[in-house]
N, C-alpha and C positions, 0 to 999 in steps of 0.2 A: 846135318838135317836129321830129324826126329820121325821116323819112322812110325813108329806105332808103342803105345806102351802098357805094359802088363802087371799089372798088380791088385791092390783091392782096393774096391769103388768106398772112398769115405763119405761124402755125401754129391747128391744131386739135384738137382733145382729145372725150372722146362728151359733157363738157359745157360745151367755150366753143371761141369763134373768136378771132384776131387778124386785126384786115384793118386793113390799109400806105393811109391815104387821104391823100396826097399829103405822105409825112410824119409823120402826125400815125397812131398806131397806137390803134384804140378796140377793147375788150374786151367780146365779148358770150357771155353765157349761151345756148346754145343748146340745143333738144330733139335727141333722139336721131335723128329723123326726117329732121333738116334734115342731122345731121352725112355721112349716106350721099350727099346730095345737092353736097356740097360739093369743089372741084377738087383737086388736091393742090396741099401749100406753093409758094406765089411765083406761082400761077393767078391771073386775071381772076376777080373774082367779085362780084357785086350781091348784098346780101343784103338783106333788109328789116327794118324795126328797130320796137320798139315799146319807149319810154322811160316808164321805170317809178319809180318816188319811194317810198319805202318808208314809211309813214305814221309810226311810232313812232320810228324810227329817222333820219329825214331822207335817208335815203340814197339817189342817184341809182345805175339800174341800167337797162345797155341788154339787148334780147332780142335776138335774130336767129332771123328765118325765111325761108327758100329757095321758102317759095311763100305766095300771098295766103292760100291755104287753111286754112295752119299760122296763120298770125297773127292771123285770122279766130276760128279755134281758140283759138287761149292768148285772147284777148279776152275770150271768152264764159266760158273756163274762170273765169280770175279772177274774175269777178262772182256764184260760184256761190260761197253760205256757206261761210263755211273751207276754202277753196282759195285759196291765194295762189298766187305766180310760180312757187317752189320747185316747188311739186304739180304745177301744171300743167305744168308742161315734165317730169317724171315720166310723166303721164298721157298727155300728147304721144308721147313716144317707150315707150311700154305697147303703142299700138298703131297704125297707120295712121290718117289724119284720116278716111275714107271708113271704115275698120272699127268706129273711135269715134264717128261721128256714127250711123252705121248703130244700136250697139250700145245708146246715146241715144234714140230713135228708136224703134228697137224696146223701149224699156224690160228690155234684156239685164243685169240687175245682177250677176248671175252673171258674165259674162264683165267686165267694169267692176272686179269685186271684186279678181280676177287678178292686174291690173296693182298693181306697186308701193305702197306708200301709199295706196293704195283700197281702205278699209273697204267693208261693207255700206253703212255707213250714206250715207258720201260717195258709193256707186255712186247711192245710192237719192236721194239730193238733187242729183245731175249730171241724172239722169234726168228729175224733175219740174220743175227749174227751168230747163233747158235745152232739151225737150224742143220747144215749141215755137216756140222760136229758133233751133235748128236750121232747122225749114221755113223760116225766114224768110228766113236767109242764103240761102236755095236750094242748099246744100252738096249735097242730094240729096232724093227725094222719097221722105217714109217709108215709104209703100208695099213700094218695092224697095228698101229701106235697108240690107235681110244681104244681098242679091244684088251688091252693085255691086263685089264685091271683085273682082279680075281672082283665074284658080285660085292661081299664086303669090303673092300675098299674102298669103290664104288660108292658105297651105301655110305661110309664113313666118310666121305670127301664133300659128297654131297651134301649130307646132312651138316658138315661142319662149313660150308658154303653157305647154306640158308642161314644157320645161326650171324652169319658174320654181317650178311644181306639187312637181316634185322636189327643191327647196330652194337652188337658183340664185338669184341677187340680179338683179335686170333687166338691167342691164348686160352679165354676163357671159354672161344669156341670149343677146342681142341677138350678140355677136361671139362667141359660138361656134357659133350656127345659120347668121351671116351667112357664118363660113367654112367652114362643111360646107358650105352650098348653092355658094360657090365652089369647093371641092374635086369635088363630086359631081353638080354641073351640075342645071340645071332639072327635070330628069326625077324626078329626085329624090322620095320619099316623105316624108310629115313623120316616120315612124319609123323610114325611112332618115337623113335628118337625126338627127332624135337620138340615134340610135346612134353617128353617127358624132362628135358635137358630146360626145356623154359620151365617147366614145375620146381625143378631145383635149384634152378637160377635165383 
């Protein structure tokens, strides 16, 4: 089993890494979540891996996650009926790992549906079957589970929510809120953002 690995980042894409580990270049699938987290090409980077065997197909597939949190996450996701790897790293980068456990948590299907590839139906079986697995990781305490977002997060979740409402594919939700918010700095509104993110569009 592949633990985590260490070397420097050769390139990345919103869904895979290359990292240079002494030589030897391995390919992972990554969530959107992680790829924000990541240095630019030829950086030092650690990332963490979760090795995956595709059951029908035989096929060997590494994940990459930039925090225990995320990996912690795609874990649980997979084991939830008909959610494989694909989904999960979709639903990964849907939304924050604190706004997804939260929205868990709080049995939020509504917002769960939002993201990409989550139907009702899969909002509504993430929620029941995961719901008290979440407490168990300690990921957060459900009580304050919609609270724990810091405001921009929030602000960036949302905003990449409406884009998507509007008929955006997740993806280009995701980099065209992330570069309004670098255009137009923190202060920013999420209707500020999207005003400016459809101008660019």
């Amino acid at each position: 089993m592949i633990s985590f690995l260490r070397g420097k980042l050769v390139s990345a894409t919103p869904t895979q890494a290359i990292v240079d580990c002494n030589g030897v270049g391995y390919e992972l699938a990554i969530p959107l979540s992680s790829v924000d987290k990541l240095p630019q090409a030829g950086g030092d980077v650690r990332i963490l891996v979760y090795y995956h065997v595709v059951a029908m197909e035989g096929m060997p597939q590494l994940y990459g996650f930039m925090t225990e949190g995320e990996r912690e996450l795609f874990r649980l996701l997979i084991s939830v009926t008909k959610v494989g790897p694909k989904a999960a790293l979709l639903i990964l980068g849907g939304m924050s790992a604190i706004a997804l456990k939260g929205a868990i948590v709080s049995n939020d299907v509504k917002s769960l549906s939002k993201i990409k590839g989550v139907g009702a139906k899969t909002a509504e079986r993430l929620c029941v079957e995961l719901r008290d697995k979440i407490g168990e990781i300690g990921g957060l305490e459900a009580a304050g589970a919609k609270h724990a977002l810091t405001a921009e997060e929030q602000k960036l979740n949302d905003a990449i929510l409406a884009m998507i409402s509007l008929g955006y594919k997740q993806l280009e939700a995701h980099k065209a809120i992330r570069a309004a918010m670098e255009r137009l700095g923190p202060s920013a509104t999420v209707e500020e953002l999207v005003r400016q993110a459809l101008k660019s569009a």
